[in-house]
N, C-alpha and C positions, 0 to 999 in steps of 0.2 A: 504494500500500500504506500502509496507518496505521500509526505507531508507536504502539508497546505502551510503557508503565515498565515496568521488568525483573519478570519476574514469579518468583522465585522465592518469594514467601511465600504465594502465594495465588492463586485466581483471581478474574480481572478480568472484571466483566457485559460480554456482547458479542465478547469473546475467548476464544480456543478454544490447548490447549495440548496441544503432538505431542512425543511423544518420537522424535528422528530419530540415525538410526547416519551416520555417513562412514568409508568404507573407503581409509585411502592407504598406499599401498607408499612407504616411506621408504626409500632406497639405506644400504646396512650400508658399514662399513669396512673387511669379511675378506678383500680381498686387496687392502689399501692396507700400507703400510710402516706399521712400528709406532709410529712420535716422528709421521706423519701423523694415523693412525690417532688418536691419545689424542685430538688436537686439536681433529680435526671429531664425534667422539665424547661432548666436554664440549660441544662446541657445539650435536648436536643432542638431548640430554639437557638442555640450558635451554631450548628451545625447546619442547618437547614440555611442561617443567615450568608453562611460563608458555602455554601456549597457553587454558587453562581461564580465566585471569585477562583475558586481549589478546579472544578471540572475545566475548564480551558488550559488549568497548567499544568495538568494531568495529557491532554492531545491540543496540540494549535490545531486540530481539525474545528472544535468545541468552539463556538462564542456565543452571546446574547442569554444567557442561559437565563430562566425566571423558574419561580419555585410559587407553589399554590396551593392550599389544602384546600380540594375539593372530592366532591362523589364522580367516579367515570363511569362512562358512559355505559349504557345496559348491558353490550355483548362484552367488555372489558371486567364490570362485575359480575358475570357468569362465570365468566374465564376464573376469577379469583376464588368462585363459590365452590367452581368445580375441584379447585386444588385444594382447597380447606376450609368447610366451612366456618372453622374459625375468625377468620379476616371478617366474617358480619356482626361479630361480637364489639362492643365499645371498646375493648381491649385493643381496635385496632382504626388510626383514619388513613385517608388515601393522600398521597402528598405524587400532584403532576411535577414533572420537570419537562421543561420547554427547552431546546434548544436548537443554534441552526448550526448544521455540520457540513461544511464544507469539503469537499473530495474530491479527487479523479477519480473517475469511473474507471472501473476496472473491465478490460474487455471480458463479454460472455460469452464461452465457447457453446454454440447450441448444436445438438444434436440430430438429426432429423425434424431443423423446425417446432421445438417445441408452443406450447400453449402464450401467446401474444402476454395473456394475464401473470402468467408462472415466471417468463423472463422480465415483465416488468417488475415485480415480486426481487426478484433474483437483484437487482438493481437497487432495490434500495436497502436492501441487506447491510448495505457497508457501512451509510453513517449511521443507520443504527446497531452496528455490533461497537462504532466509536463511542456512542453514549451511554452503553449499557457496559462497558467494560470501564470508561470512567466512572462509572458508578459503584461498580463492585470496588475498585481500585479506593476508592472515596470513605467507602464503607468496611471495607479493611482498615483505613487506616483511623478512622472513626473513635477505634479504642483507644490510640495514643491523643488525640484531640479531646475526648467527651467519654474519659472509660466509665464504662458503667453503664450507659446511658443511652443511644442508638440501637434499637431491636427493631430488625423487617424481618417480614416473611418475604417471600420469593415475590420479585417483582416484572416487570414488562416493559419492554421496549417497542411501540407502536407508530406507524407511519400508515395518517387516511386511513384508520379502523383496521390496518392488519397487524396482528402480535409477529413479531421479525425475532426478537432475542429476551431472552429472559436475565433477569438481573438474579445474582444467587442471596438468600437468606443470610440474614445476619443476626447473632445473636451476642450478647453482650456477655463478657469475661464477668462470671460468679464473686468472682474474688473484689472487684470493682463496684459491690450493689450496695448506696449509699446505705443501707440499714447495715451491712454489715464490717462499714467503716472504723475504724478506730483513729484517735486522735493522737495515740501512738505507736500507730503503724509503721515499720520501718522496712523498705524504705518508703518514703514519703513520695505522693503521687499527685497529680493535679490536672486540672486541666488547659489545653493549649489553645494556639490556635489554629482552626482545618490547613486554611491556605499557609501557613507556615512549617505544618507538619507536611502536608502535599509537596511544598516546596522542596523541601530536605530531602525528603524520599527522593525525590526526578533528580536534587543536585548528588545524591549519591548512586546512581546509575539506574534504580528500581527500573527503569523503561528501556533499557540499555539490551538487555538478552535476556532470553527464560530461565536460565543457567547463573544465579549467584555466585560470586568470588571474591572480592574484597572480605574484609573482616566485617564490615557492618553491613552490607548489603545480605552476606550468611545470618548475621544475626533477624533480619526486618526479615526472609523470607522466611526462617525457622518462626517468628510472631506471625504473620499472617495464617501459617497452619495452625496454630492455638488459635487463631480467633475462629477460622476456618471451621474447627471442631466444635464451636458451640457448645452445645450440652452435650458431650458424646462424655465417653469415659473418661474420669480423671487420670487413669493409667497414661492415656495418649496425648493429652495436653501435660504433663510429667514430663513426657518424652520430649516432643516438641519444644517445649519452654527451657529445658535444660539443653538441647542443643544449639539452640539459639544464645542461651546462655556460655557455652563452653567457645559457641565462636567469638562471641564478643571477649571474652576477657581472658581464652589460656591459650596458649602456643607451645606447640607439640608434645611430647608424649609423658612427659615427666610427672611430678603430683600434680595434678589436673587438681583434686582436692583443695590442696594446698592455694594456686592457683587462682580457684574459684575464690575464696574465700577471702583470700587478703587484698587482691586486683577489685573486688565489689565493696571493701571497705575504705580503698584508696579513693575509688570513682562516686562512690555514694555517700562516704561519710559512713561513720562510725556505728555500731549497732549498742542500744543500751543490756541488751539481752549478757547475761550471765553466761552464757553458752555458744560454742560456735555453729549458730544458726544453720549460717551458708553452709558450713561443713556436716551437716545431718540431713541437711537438703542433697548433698551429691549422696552420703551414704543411701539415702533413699531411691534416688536415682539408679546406684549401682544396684540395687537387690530387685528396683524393679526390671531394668534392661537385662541383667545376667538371668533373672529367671526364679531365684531365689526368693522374693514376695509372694504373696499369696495372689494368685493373677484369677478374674473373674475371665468365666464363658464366654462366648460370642451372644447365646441365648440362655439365659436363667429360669426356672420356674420360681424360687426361693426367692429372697430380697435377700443380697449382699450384705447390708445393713442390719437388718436383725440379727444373722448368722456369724458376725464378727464385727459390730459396732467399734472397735478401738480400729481395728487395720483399716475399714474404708473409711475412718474421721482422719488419721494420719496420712492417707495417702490422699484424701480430700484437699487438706490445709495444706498437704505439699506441693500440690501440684496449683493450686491457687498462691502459694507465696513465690514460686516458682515463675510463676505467670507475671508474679506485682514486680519481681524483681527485674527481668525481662523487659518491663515494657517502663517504666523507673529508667532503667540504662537506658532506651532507646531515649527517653521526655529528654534526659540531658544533653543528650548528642545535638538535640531537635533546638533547645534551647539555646545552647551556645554555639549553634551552627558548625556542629562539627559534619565532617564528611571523611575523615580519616582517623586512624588511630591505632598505634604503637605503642607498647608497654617494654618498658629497658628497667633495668636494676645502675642506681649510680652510689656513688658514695664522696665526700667530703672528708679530707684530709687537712690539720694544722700542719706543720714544722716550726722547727729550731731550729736557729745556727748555733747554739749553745752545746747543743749532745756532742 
């Protein structure tokens, strides 16, 4: 696909510009407590405010972008009834995104003439797989801007009443859900801003190739599978969160342990905890990767939870401090606009001319 320059002032010879809708159901707050309620409420009222400013620096295909909480239109809200009826509960409103994507057309190789309707179809496919991937792209990174706070279900990419792409489900990092905040929490987390985290992402390659390399670009792409994972097992957001965690802060094979623990006290500031946290964090890690934990089915009939209450509260709390810690290291990088980063050992010597 060719990049376009952003084309709001005009059009560009060669490029062709579509105006495209996205349909996503954003989860409400009406039956959250109220001191919850306010918090994931400012959070995803900045995200939705900044989403028009984050999706253009996400593709220069993207500009004019507008944002709207309204009901879509009949065949659109079928479409949604049909994937769950859920989405008709208050638990959920509809929020369009507008915007116009700018593109070359991609030539269509057709086969025996197919259907006039089908290749026209075929054609507008492309800005809207541009808007519907900036949005996922948006909605990843949602957790480092607003953690806690951003929850869709599966949404639409629409162009003249046809659904072309679908936007994938997001659900919000457990560990992040203001009731279950502490005010001392370590490490300490906060919220940012979309177009500032969006920026950082794009200035550290995120759009570069499918294939991560740098030390922090390993670490954002190991976070997007935690976030990716949603409600799934805590086993596998463990996994995820400490690899992302091993890329950011240890280099090669040595005490990795070791490692972890003292490089996240350097980068994060000091823990008040009695014990070495980070370091009962990798031991958990290792017992659950080598095999040695007690690892749940694929399909259960039992609850986990009744059955050994201590091992899935400890692998629970692990795998969520796991997650805070993780996305804590990225806020920093985000904050002081880092795009690189090397850990070295030095040391400081006096003398005398006297000895």
């Amino acid at each position: 696909m060719s990049t376009a320059p952003n084309n709001s002032a005009g059009t560009i010879p060669g490029f062709v510009t579509q105006t495209v809708d996205a349909w996503l159901p954003v989860r409400t707050t009406v039956f959250d407590a109220e001191d919850c309620a306010r918090i994931v409420d400012t959070g995803i009222k900045a995200f939705l405010i900044e989403l028009p400013q984050a999706l253009p620096i996400l593709f220069n295909e993207i500009a004019d972008v507008t944002i709207s909480v309204e009901e879509p239109p009949a065949t659109i809200a079928s479409y949604f009834i049909r994937l769950s009826s859920i989405v008709t509960l208050p638990l959920f409103r509809y929020v369009r995104v507008t915007a116009k994507v700018t593109f070359e057309p991609s030539p269509i190789v057709s086969v025996n003439e197919p259907d006039p309707s089908l290749k026209e179809l075929a054609a507008l496919a492309e800005p809207a797989y541009y808007l519907g991937r900036a949005l996922d792209l948006a909605l990843d990174l949602s957790e480092l801007s607003s953690p806690g706070c951003v929850w869709t279900a599966k949404g639409v990419v629409v162009i003249d009443g046809n659904i072309l792409e679908s936007i994938t489900e997001k659900v919000c990092i457990s560990e992040f859900n203001p009731r279950d905040e502490s005010t001392n929490a370590w490490p300490p987390v906060g919220s940012l801003s979309l177009t500032s985290t969006v920026r950082w992402a794009r200035s550290i390659g995120m759009l570069n190739a499918p294939l991560a390399t740098s030390r922090l670009q390993r670490a954002l792409a190991a976070y997007t599978r935690v976030v990716g994972l949603g409600m799934k097992t805590d086993g596998e957001v463990l996994f995820h969160a400490m690899q992302g965690l091993e890329a950011f802060y240890c280099d090669g094979i040595g005490d990795l342990r070791r490692q972890l623990a003292e490089k996240s006290k350097l980068w994060l500031g000091p823990t008040n905890a009695t014990v070495n946290v980070v370091g009962q964090l990798y031991d958990l890690r290792s017992q659950y990767v080598h095999g040695a934990a007690k690892l749940q089915y694929r399909h259960v009939v039992a609850d986990p939870w009744e059955h050994d209450e201590k091992a899935m509260t400890r692998l629970s709390s692990g795998s969520g401090f796991a997650a805070r810690l993780l996305v804590a290291s990225l806020q920093k990088c985000i904050t002081e606009c880092v795009t690189d980063l090397e850990w070295s050992f030095s040391f400081t010597t006096s003398r005398s001319n006297t000895i």
